[in-house]
TITOR-197032 format. One record per atom (N, C-alpha, C): x, y, z. Coordinates in Angstrom, 2 decimals. Example, Ala and Ser with C-alpha at 12.3 -4.5 7.8 and 13.67 -1.06 7.14 Angstrom:
+---------+---------+---------+
!      xx !      yy !      zz !
+---------+---------+---------+
!   13.19 !   -5.69 !    7.80 !
!   12.30 !   -4.50 !    7.80 !
!   13.20 !   -3.30 !    7.80 !
!   12.85 !   -2.25 !    7.08 !
!   13.67 !   -1.06 !    7.14 !
!   12.90 !    0.03 !    7.87 !
+---------+---------+---------+
! end
This chain:
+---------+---------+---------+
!      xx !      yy !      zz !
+---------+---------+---------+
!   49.39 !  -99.18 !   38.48 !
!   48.35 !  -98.24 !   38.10 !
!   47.03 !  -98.97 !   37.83 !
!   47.38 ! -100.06 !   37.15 !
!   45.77 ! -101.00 !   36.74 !
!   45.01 ! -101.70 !   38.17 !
!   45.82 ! -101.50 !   39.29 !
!   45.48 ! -102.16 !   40.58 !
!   44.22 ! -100.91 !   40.95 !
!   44.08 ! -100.02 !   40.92 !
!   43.90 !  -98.69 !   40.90 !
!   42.74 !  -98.60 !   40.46 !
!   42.58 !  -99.31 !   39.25 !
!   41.14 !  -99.17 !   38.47 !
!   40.34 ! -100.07 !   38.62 !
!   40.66 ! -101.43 !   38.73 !
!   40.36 ! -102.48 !   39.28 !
!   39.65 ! -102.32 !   40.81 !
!   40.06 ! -101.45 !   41.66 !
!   39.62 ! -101.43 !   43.20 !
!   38.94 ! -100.63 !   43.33 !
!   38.55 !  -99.36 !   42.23 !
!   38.09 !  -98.03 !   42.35 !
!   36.43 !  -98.99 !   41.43 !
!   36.96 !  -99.89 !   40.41 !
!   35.26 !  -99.89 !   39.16 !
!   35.31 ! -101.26 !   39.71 !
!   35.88 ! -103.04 !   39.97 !
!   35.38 ! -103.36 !   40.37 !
!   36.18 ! -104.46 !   39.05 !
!   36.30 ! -105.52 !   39.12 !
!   36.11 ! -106.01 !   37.67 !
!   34.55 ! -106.99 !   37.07 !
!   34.38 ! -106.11 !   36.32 !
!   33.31 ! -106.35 !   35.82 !
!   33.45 ! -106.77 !   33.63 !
!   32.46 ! -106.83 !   33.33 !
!   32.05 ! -107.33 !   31.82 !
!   31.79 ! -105.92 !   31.17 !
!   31.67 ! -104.89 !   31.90 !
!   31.37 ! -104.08 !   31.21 !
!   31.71 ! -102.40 !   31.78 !
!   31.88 ! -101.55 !   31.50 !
!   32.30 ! -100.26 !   31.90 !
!   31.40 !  -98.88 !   31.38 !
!   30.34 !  -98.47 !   32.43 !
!   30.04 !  -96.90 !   31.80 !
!   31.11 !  -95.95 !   32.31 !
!   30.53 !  -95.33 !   31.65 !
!   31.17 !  -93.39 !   31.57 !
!   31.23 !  -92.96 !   32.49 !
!   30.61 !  -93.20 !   33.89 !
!   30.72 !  -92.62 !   35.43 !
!   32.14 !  -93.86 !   35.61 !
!   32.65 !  -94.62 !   35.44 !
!   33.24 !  -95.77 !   36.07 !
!   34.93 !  -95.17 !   34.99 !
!   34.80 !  -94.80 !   33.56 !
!   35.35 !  -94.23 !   33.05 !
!   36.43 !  -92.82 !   34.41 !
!   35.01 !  -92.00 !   34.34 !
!   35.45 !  -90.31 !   34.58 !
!   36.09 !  -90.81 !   36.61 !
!   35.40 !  -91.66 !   36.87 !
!   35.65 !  -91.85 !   38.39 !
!   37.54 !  -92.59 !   38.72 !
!   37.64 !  -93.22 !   37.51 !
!   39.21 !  -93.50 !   37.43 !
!   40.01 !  -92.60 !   36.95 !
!   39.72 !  -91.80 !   36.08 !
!   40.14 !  -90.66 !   35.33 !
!   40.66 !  -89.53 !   36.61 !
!   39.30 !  -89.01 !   37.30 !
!   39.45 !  -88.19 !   38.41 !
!   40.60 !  -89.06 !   39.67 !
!   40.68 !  -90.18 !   40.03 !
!   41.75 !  -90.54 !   40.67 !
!   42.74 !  -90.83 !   40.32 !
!   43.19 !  -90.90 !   39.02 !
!   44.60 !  -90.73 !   38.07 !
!   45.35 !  -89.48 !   38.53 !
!   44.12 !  -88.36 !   38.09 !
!   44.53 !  -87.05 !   37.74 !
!   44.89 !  -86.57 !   39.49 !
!   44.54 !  -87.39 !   40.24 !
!   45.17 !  -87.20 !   41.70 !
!   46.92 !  -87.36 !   41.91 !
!   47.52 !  -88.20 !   41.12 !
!   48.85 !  -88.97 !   40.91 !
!   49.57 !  -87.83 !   40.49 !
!   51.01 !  -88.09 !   40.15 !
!   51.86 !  -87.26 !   39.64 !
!   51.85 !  -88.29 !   37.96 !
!   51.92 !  -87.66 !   36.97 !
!   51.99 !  -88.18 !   35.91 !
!   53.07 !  -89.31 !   35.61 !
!   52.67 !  -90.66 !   35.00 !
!   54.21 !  -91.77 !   34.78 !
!   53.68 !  -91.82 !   33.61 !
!   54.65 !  -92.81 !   32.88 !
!   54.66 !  -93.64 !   31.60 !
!   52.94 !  -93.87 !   31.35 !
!   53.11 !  -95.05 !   32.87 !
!   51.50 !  -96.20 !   32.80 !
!   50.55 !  -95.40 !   32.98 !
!   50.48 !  -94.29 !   33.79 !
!   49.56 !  -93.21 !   34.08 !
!   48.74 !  -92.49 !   32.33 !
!   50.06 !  -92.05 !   31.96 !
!   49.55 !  -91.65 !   31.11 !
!   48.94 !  -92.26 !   29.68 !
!   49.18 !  -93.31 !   29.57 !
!   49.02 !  -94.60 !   29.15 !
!   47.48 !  -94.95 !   28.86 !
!   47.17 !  -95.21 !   30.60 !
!   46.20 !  -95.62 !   31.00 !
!   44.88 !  -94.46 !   30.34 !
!   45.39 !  -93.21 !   30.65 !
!   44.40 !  -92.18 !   30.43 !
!   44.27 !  -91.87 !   28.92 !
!   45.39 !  -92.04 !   28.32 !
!   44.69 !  -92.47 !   26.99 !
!   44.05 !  -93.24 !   26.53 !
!   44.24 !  -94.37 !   27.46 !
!   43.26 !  -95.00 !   26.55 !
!   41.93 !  -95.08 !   27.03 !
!   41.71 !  -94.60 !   28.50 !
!   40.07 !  -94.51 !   29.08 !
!   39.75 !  -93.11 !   28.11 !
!   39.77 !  -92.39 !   27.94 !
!   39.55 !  -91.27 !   26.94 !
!   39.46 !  -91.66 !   25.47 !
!   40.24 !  -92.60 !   25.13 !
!   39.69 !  -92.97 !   24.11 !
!   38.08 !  -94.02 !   24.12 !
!   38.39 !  -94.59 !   24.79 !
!   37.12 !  -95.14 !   25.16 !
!   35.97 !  -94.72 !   25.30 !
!   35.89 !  -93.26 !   26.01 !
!   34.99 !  -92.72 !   26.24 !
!   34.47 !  -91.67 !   24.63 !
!   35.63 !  -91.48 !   24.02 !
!   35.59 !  -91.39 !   22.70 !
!   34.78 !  -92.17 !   21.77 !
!   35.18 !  -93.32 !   21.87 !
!   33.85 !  -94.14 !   21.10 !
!   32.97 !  -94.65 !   21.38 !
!   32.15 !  -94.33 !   22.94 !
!   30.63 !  -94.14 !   23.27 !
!   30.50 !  -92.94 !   23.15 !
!   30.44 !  -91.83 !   22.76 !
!   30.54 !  -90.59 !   22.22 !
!   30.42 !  -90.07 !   23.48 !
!   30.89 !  -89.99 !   24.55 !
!   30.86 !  -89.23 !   25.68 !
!   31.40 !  -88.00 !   25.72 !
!   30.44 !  -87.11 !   26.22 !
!   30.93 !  -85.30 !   25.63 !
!   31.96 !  -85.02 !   27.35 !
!   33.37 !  -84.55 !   26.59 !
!   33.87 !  -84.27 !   27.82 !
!   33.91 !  -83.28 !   28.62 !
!   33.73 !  -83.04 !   29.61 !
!   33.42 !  -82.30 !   30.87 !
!   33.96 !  -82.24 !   31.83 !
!   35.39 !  -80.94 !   32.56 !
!   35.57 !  -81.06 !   33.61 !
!   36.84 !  -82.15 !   33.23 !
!   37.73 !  -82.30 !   33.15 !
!   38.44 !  -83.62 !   32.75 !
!   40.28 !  -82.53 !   32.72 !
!   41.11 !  -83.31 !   32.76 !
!   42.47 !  -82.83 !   32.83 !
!   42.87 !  -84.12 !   31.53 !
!   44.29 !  -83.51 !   31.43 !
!   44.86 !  -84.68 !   30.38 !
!   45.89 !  -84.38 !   30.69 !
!   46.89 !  -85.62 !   30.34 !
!   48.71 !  -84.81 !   30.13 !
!   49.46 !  -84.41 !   29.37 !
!   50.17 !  -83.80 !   29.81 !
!   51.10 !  -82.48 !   28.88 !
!   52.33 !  -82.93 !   28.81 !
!   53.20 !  -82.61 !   27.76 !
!   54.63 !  -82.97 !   27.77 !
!   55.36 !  -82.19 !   28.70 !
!   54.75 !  -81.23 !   29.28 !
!   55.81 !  -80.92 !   30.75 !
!   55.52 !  -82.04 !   31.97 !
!   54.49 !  -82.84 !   31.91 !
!   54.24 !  -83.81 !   32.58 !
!   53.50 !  -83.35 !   33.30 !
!   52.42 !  -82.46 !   33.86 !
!   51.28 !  -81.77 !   34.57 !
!   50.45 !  -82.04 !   34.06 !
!   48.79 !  -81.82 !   34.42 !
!   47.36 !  -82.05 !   34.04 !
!   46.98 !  -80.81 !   33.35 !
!   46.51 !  -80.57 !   32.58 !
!   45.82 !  -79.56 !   32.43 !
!   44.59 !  -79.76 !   31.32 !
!   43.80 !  -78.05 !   31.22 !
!   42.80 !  -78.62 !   30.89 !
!   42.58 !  -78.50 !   29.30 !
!   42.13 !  -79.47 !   28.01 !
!   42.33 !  -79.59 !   27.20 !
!   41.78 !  -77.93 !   26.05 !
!   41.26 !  -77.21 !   26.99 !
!   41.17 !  -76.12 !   25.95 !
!   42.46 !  -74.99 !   26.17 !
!   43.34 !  -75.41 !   27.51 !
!   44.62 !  -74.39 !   27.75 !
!   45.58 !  -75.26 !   26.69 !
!   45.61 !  -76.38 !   26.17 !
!   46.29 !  -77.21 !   25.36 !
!   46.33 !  -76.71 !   23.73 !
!   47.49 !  -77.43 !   23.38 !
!   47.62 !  -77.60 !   21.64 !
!   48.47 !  -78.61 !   21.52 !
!   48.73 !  -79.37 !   20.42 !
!   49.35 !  -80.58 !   20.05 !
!   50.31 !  -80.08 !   18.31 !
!   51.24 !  -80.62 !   18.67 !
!   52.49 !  -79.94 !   18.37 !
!   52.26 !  -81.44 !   16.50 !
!   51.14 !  -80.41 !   15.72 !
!   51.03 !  -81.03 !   14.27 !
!   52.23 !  -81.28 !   13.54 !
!   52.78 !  -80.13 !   13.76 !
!   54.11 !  -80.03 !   12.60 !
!   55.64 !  -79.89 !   12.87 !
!   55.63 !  -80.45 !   14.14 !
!   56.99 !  -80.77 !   14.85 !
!   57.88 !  -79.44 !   14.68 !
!   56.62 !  -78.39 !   15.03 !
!   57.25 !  -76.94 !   15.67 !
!   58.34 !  -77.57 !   16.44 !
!   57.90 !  -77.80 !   17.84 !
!   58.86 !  -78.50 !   19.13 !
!   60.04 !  -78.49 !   19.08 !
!   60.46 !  -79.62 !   18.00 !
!   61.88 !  -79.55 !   17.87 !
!   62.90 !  -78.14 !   16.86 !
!   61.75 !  -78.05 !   16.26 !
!   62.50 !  -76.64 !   15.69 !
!   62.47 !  -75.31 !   16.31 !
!   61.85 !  -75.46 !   17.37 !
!   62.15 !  -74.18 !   18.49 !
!   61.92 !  -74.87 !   19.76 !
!   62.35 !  -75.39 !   20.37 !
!   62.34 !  -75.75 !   21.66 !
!   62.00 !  -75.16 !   22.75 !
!   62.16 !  -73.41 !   22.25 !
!   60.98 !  -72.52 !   23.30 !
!   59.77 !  -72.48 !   23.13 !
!   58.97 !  -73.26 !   22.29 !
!   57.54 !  -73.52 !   22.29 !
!   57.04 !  -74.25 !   23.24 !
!   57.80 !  -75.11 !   23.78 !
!   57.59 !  -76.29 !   24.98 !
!   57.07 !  -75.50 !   26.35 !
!   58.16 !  -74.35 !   26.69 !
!   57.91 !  -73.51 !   27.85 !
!   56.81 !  -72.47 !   27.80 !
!   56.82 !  -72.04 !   26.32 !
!   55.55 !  -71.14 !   26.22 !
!   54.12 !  -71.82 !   26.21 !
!   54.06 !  -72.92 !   25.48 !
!   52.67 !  -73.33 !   25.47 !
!   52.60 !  -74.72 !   26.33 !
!   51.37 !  -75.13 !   26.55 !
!   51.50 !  -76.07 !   26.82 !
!   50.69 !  -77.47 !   25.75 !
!   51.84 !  -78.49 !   26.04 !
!   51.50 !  -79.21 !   24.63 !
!   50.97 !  -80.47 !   25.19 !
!   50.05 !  -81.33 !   24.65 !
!   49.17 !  -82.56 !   24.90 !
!   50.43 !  -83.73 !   25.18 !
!   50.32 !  -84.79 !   25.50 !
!   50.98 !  -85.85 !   25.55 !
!   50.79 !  -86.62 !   23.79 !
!   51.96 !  -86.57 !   23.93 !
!   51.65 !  -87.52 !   21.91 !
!   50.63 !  -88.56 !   22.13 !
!   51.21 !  -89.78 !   23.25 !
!   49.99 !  -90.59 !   23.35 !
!   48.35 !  -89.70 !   22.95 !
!   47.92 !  -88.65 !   23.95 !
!   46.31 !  -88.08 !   23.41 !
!   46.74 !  -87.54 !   21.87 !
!   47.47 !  -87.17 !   21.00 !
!   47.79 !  -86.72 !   19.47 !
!   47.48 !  -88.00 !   19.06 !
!   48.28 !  -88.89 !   19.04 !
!   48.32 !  -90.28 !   18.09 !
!   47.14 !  -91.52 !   18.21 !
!   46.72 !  -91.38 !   19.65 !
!   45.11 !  -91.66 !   19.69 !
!   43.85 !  -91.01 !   19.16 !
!   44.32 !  -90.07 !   18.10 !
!   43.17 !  -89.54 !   17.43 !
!   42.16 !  -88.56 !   18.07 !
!   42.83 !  -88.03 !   19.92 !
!   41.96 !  -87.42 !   20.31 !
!   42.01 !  -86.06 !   20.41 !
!   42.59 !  -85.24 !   19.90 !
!   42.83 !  -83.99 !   19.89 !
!   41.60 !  -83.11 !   19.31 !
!   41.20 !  -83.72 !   18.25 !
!   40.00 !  -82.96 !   17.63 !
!   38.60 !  -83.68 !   18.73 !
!   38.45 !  -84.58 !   19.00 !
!   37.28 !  -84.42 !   19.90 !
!   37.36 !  -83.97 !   21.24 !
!   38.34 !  -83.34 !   21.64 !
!   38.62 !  -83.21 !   22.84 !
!   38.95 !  -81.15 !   22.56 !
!   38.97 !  -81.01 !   21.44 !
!   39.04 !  -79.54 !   20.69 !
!   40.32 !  -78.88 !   21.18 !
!   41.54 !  -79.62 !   20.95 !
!   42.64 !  -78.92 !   21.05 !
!   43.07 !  -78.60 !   19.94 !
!   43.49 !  -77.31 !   19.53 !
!   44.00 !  -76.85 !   18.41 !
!   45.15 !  -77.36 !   18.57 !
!   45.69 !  -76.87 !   16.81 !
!   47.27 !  -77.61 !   16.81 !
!   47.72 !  -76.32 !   16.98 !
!   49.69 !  -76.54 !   17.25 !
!   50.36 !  -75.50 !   17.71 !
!   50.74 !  -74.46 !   16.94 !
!   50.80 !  -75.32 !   15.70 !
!   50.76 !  -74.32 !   14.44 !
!   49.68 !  -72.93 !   14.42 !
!   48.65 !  -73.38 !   14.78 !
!   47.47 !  -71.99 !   14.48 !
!   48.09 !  -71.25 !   15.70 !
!   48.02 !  -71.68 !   16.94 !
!   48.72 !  -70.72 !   18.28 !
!   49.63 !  -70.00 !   18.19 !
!   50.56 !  -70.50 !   17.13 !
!   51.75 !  -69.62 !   16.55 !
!   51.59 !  -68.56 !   15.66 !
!   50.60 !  -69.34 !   14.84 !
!   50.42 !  -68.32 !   13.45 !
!   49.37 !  -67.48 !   13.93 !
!   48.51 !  -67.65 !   15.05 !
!   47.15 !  -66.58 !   15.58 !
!   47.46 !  -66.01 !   17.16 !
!   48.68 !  -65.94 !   17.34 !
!   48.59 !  -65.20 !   18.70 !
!   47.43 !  -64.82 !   19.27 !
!   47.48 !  -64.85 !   20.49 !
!   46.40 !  -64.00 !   21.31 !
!   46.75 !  -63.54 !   22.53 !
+---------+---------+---------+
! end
């Protein structure tokens, strides 16, 4: 997967936000892995702390598909395992984007409010 980013930005000393979203967009071409998803956490985090406003962007889900972070929620209070039909009904972030701190800048609610606020 790092061969990937390397041939697409170049190796260089330094990385903007077009060089970011341009590996991002050929990730989100792949079928989701381990390193895949990995990888995209952590260019998202990155782009996280040059404050880059996100736009247009997919992330991964624990069904293992892309989707887009406002159809998302991240599973706060380990609903998940206490109903296991939450998995099929909603769709939930990859823990990697939860435990990287990016859920709130990326404005995914947690699963808890989706539960408790239907719509």
């Amino acid at each position: 997967a790092y061969r990937a980013l390397w041939e697409n930005i170049g190796i260089r000393d330094n990385f903007d936000e077009n060089d970011c979203l341009a590996v991002l967009h050929l990730l989100q071409q792949s079928p989701l892995q381990k390193a895949t998803t990995e990888m995209v956490a952590t260019i998202l985090k990155h782009l996280k702390n040059i404050s880059y406003i996100f736009k247009d962007i997919l992330i991964p889900t624990t069904k293992g598909i892309w989707s887009k972070p406002n159809k998302c929620c991240f599973d706060n209070c380990n609903l998940t395992s206490k109903d296991p039909v939450l998995k099929k009904k909603f769709s939930i972030v990859h823990s990697l984007i939860h435990k990287n701190g990016l859920t709130d800048y990326l404005g995914i609610v947690p699963l808890s409010y989706k539960v408790a606020s239907p719509q």
